[in-house]
PAMARNU-275706 format. One record per residue: residue in three letters; x, y, z of N, C-alpha, C, O in turn. Coordinates in steps of 0.2 Angstrom, whole numbers, padded with zeros to 4 digits, always signed. Layout:
BEGIN
ALAXYZXYZXYZXYZ
...
This chain:
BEGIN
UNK+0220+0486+0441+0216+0481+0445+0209+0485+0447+0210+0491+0449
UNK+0203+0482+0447+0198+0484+0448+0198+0485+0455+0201+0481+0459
UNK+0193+0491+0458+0192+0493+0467+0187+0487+0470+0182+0486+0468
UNK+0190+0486+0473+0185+0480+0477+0180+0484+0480+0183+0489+0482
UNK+0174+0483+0482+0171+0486+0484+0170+0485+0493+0174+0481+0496
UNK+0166+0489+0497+0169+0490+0504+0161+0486+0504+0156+0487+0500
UNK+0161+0481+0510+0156+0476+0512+0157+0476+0520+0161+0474+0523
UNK+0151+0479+0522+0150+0475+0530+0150+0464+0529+0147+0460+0525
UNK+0154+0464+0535+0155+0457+0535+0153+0453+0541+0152+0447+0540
UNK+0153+0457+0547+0153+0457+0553+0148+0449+0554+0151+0444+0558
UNK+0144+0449+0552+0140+0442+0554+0135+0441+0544+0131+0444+0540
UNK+0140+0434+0545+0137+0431+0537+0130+0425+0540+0131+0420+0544
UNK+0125+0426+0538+0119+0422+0539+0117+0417+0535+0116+0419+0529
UNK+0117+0411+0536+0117+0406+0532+0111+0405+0531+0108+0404+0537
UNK+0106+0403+0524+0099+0405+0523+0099+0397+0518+0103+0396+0513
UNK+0095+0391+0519+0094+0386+0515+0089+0389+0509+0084+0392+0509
UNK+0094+0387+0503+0089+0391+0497+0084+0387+0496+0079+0390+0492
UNK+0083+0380+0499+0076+0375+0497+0069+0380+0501+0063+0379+0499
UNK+0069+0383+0506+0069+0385+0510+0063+0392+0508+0067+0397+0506
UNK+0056+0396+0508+0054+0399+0507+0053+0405+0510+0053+0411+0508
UNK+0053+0401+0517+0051+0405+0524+0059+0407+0526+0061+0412+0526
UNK+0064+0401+0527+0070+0405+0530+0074+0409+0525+0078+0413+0527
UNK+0072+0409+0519+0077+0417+0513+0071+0420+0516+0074+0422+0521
UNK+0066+0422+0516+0061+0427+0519+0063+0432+0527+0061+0438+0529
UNK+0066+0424+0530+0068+0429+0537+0076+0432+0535+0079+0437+0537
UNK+0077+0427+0532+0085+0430+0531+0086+0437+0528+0090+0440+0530
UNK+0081+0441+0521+0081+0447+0521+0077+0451+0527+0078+0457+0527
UNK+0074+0448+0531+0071+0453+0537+0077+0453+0543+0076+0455+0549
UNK+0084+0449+0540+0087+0448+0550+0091+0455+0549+0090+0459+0544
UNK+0096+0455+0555+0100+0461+0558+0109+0458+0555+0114+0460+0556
UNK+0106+0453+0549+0116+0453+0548+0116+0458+0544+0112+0461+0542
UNK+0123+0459+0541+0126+0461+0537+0126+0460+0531+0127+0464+0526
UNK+0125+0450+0531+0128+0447+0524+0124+0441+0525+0124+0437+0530
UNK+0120+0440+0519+0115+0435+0520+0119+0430+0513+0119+0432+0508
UNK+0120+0423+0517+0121+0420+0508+0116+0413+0508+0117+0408+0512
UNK+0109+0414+0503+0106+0410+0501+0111+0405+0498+0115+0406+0494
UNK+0111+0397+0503+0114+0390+0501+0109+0385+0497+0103+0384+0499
UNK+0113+0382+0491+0112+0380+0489+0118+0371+0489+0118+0366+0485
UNK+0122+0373+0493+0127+0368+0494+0124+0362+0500+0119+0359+0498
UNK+0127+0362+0506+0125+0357+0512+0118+0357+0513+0114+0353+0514
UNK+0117+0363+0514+0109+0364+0517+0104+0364+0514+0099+0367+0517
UNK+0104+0359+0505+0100+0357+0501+0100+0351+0500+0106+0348+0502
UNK+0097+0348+0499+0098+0341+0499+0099+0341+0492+0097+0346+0488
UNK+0101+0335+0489+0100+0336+0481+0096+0335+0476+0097+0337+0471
UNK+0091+0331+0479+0083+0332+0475+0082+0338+0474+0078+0340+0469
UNK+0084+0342+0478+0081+0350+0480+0083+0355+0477+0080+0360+0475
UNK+0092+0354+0474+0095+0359+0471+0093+0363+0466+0093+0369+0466
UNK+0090+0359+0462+0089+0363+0456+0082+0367+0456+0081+0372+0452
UNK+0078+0365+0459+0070+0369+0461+0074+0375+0466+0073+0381+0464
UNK+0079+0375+0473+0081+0378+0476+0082+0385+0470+0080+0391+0470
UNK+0087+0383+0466+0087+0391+0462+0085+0394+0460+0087+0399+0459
UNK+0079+0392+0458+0072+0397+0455+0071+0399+0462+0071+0405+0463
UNK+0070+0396+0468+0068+0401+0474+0071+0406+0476+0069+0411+0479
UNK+0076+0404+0475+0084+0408+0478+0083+0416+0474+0083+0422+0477
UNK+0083+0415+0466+0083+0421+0461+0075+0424+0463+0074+0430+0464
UNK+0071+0419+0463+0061+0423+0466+0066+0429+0472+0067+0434+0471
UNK+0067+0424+0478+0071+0429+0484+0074+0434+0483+0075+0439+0487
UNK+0078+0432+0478+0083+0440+0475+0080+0447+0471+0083+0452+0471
UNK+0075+0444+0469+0072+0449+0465+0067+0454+0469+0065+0460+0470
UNK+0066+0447+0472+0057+0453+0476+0058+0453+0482+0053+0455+0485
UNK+0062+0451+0486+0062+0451+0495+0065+0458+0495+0069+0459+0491
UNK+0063+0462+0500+0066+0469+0503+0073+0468+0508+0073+0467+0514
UNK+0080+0468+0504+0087+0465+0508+0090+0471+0509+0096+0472+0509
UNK+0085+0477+0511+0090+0482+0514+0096+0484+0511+0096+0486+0505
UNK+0103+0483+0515+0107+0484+0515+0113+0482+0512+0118+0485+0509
UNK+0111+0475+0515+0112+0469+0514+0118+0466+0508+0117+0467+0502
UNK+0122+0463+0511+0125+0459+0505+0122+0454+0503+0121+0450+0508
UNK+0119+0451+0496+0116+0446+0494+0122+0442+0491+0126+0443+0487
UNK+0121+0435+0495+0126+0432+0491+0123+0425+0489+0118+0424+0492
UNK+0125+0421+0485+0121+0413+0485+0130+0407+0485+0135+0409+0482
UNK+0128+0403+0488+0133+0400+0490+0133+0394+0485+0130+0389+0488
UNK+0135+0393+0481+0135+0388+0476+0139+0380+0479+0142+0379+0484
UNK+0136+0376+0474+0143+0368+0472+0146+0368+0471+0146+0371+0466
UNK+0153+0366+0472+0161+0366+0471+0160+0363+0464+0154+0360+0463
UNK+0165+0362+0458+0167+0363+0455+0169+0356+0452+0171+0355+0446
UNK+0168+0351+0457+0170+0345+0454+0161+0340+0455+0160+0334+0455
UNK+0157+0346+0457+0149+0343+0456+0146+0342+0451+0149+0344+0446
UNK+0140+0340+0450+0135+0340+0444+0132+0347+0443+0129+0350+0438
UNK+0132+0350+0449+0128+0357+0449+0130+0364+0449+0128+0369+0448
UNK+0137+0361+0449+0140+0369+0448+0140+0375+0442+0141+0381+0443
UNK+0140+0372+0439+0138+0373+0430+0133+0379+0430+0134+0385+0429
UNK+0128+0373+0432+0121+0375+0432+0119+0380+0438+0115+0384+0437
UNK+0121+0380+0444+0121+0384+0450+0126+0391+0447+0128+0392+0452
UNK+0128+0393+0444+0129+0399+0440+0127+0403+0436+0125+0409+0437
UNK+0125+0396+0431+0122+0399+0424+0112+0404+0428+0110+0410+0429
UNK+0111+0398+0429+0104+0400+0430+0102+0407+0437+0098+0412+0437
UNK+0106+0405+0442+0105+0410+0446+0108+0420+0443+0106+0425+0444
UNK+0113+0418+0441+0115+0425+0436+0109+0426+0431+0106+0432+0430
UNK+0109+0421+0429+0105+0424+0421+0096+0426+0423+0091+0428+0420
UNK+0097+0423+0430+0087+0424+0433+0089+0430+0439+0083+0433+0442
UNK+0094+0433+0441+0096+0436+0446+0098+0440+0449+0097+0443+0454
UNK+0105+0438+0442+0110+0444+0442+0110+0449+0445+0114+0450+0449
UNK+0104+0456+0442+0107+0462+0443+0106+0462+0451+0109+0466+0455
UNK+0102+0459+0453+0102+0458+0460+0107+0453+0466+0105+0451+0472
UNK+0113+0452+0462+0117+0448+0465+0123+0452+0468+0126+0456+0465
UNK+0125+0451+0473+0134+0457+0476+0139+0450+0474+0142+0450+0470
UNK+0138+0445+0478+0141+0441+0476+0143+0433+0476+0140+0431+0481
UNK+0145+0430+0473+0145+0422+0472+0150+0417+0478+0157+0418+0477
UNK+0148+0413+0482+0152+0410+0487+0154+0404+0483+0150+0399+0481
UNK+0160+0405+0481+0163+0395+0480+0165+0393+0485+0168+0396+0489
UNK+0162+0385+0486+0163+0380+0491+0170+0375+0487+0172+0374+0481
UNK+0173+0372+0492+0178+0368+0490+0185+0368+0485+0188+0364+0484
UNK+0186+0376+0484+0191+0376+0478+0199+0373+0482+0200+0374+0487
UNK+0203+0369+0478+0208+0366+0478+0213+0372+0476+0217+0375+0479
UNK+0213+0373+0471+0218+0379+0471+0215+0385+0465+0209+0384+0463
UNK+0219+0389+0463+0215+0395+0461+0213+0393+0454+0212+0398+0451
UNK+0214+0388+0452+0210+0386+0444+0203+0384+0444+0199+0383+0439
UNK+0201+0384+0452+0195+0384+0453+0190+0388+0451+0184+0388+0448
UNK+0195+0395+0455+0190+0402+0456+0190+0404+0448+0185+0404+0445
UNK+0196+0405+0444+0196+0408+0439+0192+0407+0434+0190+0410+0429
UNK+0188+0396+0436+0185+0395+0433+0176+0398+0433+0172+0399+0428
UNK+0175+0400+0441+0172+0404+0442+0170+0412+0440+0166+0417+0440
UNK+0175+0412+0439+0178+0422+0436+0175+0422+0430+0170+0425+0429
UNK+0179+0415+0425+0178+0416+0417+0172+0417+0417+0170+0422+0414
UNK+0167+0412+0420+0160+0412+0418+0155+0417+0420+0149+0418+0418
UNK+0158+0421+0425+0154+0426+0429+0156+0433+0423+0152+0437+0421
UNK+0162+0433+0421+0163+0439+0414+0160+0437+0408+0160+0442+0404
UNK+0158+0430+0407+0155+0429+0400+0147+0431+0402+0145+0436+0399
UNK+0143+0429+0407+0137+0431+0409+0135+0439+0410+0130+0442+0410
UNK+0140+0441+0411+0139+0448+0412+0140+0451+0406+0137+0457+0406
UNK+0143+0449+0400+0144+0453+0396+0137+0451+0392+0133+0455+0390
UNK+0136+0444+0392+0130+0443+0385+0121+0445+0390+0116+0447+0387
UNK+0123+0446+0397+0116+0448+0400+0118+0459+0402+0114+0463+0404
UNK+0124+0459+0399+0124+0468+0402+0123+0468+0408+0118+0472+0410
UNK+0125+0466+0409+0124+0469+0418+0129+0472+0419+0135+0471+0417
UNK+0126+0479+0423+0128+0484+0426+0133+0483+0431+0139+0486+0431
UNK+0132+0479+0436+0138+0479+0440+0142+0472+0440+0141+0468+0436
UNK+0145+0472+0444+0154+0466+0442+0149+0464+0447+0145+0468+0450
UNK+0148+0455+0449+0148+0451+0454+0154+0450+0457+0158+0448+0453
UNK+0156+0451+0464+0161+0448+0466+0160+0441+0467+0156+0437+0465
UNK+0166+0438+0471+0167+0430+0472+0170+0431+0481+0173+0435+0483
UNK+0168+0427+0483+0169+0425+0489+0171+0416+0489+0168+0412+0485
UNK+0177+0415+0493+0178+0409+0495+0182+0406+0499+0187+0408+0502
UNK+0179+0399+0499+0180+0395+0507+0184+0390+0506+0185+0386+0502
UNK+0189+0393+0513+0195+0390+0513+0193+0383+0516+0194+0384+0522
UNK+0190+0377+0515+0191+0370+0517+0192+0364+0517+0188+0360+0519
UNK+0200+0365+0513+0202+0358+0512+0207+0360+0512+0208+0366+0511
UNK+0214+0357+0514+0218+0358+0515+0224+0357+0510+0229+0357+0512
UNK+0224+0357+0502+0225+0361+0498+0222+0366+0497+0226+0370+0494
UNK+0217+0368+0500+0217+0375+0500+0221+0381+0502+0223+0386+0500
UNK+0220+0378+0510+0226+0380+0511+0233+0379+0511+0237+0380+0517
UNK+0236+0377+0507+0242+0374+0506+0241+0380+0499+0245+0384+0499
UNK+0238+0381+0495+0238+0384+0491+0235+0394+0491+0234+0398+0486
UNK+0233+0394+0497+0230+0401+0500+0232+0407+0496+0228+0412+0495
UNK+0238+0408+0495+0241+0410+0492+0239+0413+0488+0236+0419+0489
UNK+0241+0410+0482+0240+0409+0476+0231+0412+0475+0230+0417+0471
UNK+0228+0407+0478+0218+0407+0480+0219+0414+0477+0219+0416+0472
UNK+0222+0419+0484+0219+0425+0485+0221+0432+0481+0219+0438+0482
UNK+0227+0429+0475+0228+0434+0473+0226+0435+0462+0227+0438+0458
UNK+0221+0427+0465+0220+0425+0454+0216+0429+0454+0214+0428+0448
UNK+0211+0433+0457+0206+0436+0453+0202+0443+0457+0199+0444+0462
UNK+0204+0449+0452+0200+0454+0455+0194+0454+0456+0191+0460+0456
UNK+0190+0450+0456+0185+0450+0458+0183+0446+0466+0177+0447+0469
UNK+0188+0442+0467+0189+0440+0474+0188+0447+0482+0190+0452+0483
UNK+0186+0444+0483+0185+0448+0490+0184+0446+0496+0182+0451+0499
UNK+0183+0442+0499+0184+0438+0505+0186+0431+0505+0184+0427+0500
UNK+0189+0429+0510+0193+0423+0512+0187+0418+0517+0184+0422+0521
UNK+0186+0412+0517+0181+0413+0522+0184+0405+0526+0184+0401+0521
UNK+0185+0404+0531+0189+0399+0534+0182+0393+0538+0179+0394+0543
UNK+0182+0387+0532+0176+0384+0534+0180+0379+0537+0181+0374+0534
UNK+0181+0378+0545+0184+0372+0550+0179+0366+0549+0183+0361+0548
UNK+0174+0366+0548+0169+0358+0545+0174+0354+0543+0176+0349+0546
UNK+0174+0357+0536+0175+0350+0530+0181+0352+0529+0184+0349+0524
UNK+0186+0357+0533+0194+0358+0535+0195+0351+0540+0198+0346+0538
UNK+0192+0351+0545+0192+0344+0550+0191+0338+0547+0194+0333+0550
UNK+0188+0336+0542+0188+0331+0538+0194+0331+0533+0197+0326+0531
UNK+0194+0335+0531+0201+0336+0526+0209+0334+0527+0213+0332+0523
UNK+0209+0336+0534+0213+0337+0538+0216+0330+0543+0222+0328+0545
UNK+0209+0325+0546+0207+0321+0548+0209+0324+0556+0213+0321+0560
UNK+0206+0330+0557+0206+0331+0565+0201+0327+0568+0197+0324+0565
UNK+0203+0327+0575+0199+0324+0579+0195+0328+0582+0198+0333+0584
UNK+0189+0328+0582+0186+0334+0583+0184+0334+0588+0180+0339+0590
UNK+0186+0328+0593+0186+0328+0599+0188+0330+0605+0187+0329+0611
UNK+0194+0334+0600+0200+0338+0604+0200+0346+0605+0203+0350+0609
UNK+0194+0348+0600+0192+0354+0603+0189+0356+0605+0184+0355+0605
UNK+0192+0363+0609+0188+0365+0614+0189+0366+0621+0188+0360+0622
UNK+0189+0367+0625+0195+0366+0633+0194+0360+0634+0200+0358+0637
UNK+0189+0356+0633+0189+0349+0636+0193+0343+0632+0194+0337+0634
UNK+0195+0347+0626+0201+0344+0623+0208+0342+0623+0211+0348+0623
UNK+0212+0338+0623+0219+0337+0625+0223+0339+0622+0229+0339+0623
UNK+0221+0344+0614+0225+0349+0612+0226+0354+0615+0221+0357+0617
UNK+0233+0356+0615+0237+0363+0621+0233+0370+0617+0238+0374+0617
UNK+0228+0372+0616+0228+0375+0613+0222+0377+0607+0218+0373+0607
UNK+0223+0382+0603+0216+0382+0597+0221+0378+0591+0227+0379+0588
UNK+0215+0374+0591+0217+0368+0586+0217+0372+0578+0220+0370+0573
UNK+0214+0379+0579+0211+0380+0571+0217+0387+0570+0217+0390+0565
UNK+0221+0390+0576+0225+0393+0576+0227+0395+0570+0224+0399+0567
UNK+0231+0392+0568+0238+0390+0561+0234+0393+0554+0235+0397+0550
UNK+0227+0388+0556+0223+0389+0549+0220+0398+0549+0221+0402+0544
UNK+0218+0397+0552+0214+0406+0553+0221+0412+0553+0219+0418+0551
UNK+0226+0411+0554+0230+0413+0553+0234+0416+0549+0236+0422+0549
UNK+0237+0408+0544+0236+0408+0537+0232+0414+0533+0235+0418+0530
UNK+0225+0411+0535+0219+0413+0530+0220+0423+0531+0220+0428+0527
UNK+0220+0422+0535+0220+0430+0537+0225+0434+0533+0225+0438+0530
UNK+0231+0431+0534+0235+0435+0533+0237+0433+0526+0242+0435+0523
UNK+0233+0430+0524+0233+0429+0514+0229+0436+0513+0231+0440+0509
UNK+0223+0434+0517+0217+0441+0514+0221+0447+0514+0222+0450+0509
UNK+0224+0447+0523+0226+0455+0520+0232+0456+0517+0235+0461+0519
UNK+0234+0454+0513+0239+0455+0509+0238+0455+0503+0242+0457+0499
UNK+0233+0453+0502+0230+0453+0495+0224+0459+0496+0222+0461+0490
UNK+0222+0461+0501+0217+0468+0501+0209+0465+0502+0203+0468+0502
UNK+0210+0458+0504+0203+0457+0506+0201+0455+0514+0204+0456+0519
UNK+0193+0452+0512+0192+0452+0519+0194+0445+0522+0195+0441+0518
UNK+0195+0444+0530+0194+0437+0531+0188+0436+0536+0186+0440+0540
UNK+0186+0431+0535+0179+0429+0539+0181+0423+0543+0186+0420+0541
UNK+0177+0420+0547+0178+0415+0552+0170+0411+0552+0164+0412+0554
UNK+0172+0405+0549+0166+0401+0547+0164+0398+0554+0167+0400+0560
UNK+0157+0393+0553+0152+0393+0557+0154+0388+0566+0159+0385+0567
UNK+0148+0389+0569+0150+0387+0574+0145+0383+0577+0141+0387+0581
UNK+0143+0376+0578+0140+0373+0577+0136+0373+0582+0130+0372+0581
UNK+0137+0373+0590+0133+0373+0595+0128+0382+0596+0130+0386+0600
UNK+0124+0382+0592+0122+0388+0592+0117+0391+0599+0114+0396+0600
UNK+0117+0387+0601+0113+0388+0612+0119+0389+0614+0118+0390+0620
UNK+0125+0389+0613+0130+0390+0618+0134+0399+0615+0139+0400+0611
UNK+0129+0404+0618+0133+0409+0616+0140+0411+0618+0143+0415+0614
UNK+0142+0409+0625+0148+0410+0629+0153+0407+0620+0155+0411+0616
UNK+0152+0402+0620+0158+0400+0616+0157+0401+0609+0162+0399+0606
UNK+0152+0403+0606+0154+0408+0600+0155+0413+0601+0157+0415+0596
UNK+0153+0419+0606+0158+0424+0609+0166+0422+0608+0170+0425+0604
UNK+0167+0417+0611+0174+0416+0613+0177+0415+0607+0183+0418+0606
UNK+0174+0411+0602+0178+0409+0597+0177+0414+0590+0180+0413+0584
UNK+0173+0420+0591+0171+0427+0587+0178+0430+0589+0183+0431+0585
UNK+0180+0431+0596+0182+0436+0599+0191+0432+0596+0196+0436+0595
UNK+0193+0426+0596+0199+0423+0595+0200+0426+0586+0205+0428+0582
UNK+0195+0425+0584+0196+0429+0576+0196+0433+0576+0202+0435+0573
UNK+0192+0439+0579+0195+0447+0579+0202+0448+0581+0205+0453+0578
UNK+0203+0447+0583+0210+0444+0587+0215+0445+0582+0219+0450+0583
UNK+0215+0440+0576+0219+0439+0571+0216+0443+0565+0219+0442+0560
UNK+0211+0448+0565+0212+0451+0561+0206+0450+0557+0206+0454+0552
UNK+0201+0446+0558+0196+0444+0555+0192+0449+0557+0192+0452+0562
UNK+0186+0451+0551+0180+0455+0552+0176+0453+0553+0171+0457+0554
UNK+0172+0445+0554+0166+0442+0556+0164+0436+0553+0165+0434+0547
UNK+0161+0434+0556+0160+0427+0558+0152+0424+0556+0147+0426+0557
UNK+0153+0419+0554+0144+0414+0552+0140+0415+0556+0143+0417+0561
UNK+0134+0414+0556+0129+0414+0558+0126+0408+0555+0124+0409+0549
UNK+0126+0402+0558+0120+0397+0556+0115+0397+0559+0111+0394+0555
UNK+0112+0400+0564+0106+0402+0568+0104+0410+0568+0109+0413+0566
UNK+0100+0412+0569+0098+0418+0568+0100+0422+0576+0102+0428+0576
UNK+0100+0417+0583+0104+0420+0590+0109+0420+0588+0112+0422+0593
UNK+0114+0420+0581+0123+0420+0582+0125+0429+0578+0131+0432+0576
UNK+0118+0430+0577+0118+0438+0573+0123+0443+0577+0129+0445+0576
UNK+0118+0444+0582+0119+0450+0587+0127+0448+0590+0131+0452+0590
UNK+0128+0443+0593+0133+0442+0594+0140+0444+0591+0145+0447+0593
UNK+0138+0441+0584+0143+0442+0580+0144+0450+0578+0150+0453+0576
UNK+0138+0453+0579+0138+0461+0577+0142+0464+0581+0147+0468+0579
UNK+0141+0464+0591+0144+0467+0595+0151+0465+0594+0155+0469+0595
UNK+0152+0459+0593+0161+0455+0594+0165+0460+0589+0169+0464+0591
UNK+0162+0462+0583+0167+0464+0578+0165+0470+0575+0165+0471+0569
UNK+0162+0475+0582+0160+0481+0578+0165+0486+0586+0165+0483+0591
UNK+0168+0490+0584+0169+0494+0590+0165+0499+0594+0161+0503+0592
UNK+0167+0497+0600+0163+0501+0605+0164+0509+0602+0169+0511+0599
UNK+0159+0511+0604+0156+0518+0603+0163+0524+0609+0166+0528+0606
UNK+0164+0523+0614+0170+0525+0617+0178+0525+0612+0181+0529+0611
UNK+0178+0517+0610+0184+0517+0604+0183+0520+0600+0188+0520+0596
UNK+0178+0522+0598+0176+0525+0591+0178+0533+0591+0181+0536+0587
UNK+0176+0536+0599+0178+0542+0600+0184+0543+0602+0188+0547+0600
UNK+0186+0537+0608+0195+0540+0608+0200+0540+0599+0204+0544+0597
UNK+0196+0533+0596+0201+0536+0589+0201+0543+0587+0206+0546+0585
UNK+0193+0545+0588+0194+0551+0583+0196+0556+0586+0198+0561+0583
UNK+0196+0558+0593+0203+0562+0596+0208+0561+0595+0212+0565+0592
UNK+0210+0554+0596+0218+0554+0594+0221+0556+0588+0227+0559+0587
UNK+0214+0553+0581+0217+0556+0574+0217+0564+0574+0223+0566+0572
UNK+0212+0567+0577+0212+0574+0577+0218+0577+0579+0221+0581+0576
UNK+0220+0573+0586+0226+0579+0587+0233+0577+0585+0237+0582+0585
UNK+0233+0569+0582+0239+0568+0576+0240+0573+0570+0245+0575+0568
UNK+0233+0575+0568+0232+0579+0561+0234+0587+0562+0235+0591+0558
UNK+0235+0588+0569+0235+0597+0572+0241+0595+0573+0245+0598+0569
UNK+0243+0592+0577+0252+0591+0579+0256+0593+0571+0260+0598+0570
UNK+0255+0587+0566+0256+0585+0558+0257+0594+0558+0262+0597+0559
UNK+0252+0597+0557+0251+0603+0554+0256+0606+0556+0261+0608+0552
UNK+0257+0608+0564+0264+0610+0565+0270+0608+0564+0275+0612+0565
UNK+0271+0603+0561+0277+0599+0560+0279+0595+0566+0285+0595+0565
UNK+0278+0593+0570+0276+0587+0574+0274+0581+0571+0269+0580+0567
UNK+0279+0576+0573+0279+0569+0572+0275+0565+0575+0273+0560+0573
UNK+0274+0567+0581+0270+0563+0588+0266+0570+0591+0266+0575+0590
UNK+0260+0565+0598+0258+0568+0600+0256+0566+0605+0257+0559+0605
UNK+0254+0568+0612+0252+0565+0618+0246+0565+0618+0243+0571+0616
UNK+0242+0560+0619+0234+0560+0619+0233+0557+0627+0234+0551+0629
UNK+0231+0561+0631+0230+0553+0638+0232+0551+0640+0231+0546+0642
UNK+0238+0553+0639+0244+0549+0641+0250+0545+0638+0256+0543+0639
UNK+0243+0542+0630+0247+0540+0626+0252+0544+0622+0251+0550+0621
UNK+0256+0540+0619+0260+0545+0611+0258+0541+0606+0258+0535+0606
UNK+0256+0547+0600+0253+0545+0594+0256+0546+0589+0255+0552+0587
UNK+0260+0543+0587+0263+0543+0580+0261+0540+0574+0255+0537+0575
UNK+0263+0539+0570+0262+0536+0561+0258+0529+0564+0252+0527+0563
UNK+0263+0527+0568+0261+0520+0568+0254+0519+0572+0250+0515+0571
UNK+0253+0524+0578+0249+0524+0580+0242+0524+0575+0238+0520+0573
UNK+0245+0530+0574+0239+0531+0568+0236+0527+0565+0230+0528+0564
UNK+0239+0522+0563+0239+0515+0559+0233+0511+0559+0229+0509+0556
UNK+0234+0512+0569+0228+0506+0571+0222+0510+0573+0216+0507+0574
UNK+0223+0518+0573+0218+0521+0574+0215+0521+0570+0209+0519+0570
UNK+0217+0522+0565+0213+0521+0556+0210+0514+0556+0205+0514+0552
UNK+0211+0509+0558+0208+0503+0558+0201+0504+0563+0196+0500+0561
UNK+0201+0507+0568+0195+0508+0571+0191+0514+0566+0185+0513+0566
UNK+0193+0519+0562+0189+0523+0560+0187+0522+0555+0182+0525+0553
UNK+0190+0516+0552+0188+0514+0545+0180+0509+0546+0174+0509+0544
UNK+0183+0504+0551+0177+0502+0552+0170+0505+0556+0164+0503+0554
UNK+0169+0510+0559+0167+0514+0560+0161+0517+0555+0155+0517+0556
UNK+0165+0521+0548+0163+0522+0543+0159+0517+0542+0153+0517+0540
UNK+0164+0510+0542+0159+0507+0537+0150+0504+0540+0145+0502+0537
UNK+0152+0504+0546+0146+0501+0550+0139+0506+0551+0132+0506+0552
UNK+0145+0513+0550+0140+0519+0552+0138+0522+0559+0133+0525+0560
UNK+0146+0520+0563+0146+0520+0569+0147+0529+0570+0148+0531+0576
């Protein structure tokens, strides 16, 4: 199996590829992961002009660090075909990786796989494009499973609540505290999703959050994903960056108690010691486990 490669996730920026001026700001913002849409946030007159912009944006805009990603048509559209072919073959070597919208079960993605290895072979491109994709119909999740383990080239789960609530037929008037459901309506799903990813060795992300003037509650609902396990959350506005950056990066304090406690597990270890007291805590294997999830992400952020 090929190594998936390590991706900052922390805040995914939703950029309309119809759009000149916002792919523009979207390589200038502070996310992590930018994916030029060519799905909802195009109209359909626009589609197919939108990807010659998208690939202009891929080529020549300065994206830092930046994961590029472009977010395609599901698979039962007129455009998905064409949202492939053209954007790889205009853009490729500048592309990390491909969001499929809408897959029902993994004959979707593979259908994605196949054509992203025939393209790469006849254009030689140097690196593998990954796949990313959104869990939002509920065959998908009924099938999650399965989703996340048909293709090495898969690498994040992304939990799209939208067109999950329509799929589902929630009431979408029930979420949220002022809602008469006991509870997070999207629980079960994000849940799921998460623990599909990590079992399969990917990421899970936490799709978007529509009232973007209300920072309290996409805090609130950033911080219920990390929770489970998630590494970060959309960005439909440019104010849901920073937020989403603080919720799912660790404080600079946890970043140094990890690396005491790893230190003095590795000196105990050395002695033949199994555990160790740090501050009062005791640090063992298991400890170490989750210290390692704090030092990992660390590395990866640059903390």
């Amino acid at each position: 199996m090929t190594q998936r490669p390590r991706r900052a996730r922390r805040s995914q920026l939703s950029v309309p590829g119809s759009s000149e001026k916002m792919l523009r700001k979207g390589a200038e913002s502070q996310a992590d992961h930018v994916f030029c849409d060519l799905e909802d946030a195009v109209a359909p007159s626009a589609k197919v002009e939108a990807r010659d912009k998208i690939a202009w944006a891929l080529n020549n805009l300065d994206w830092g660090k930046k994961t590029r990603c472009v977010r395609i048509n599901d698979v039962t559209t007129e455009w998905c075909h064409g949202d492939i072919i053209s954007i790889v073959e205009n853009a490729g070597a500048n592309l990390d990786t491909i969001m499929l919208t809408k897959p029902y079960s993994a004959a979707d993605v593979i259908f994605l796989d196949r054509m992203l290895g025939q393209l790469e072979k006849k254009l030689k491109l140097e690196r593998r494009i990954g796949i990313e994709v959104l869990i939002e119909e509920v065959q998908a999740l009924q099938n999650v499973e399965e989703i996340s383990r048909c293709s090495d080239r898969l690498e994040c789960l992304i939990f799209g609540m939208g067109d999950y609530s329509g799929s589902q037929g929630i009431d979408t008037r029930d979420i949220g505290e002022s809602g008469s459901y006991p509870g997070d309506i999207f629980h079960y799903a994000r849940f799921r999703i998460t623990m599909a990813a990590r079992a399969a060795g990917l990421d899970a992300v936490d799709g978007p959050f529509a009232n973007f003037s209300n920072e309290a509650a996409f805090r609130s609902e950033a911080q219920r994903a990390k929770s489970l396990g998630m590494v970060g959350k959309w960005a439909i506005h440019p104010s849901q960056i920073a937020p989403a950056l603080d919720i799912f990066s660790p404080d600079q304090r946890e970043v140094d108690r990890a690396r005491k406690m790893e230190a003095a597990y590795r000196d105990a270890e050395a002695r033949g010691l199994g555990a160790v007291q740090v501050d009062g805590v005791m640090v063992d294997v298991a400890v170490l486990r989750l210290v390692r999830n704090t030092l990992d992400k660390a590395e990866l952020y640059g903390l």
